[in-house]
N, C-alpha and C positions, 0 to 999 in steps of 0.2 A: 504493500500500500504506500509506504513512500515514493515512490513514483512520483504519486499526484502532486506533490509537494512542489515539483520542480517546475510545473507545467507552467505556462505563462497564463494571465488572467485572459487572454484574448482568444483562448482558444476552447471551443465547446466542450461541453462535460459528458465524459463516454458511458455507453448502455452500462460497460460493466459498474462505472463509480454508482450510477445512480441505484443500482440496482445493493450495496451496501446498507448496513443499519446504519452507520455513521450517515451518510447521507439522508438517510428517513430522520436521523433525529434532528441535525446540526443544517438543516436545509429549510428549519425555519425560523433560524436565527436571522434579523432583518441586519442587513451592510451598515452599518453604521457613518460609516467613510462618504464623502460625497464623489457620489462613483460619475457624475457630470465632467466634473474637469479633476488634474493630480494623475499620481502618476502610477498608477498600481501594477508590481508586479505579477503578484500573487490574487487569487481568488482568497476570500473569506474562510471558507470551508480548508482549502489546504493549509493554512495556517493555523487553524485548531488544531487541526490533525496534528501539524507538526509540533505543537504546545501537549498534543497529550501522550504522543511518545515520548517525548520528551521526559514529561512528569513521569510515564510509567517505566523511564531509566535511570530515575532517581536526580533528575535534574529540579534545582529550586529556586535557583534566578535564573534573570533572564537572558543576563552574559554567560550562562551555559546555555540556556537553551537556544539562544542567538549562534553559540558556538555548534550544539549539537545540528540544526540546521543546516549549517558551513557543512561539516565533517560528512553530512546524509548526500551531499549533491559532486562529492568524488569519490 
């Protein structure tokens, strides 16, 4: 599932993501970010994702989990 993490925000979300609990649960969480103009790399959802593996690898700030992030995408 890290994968999704890397994906760019511009690009559509595949049968298989949708098809995940994570996404029935965390798909209706509203964007809080004003998605009009800025610069968004990431979609919403891949950045929870990667905040709760993060936690579930004993990460408890954010400069790890910032780190842990880095370290998923080589």
């Amino acid at each position: 599932m890290l994968s999704y993490i890397n994906k760019k925000i511009e690009e559509p979300i595949s049968e298989a993501w949708k098809s995940t609990l994570f996404h029935e649960i965390f798909s209706k969480v509203s964007e809080p970010r004003r998605t009009s103009k800025g610069n968004f790399r990431h979609q919403l959802h891949n950045i929870l994702l990667l905040v709760l593996f993060a936690v579930l690898c004993g990460m408890d700030e954010w400069e790890e989990i910032e780190d842990f992030g880095i370290e998923q995408q080589h």
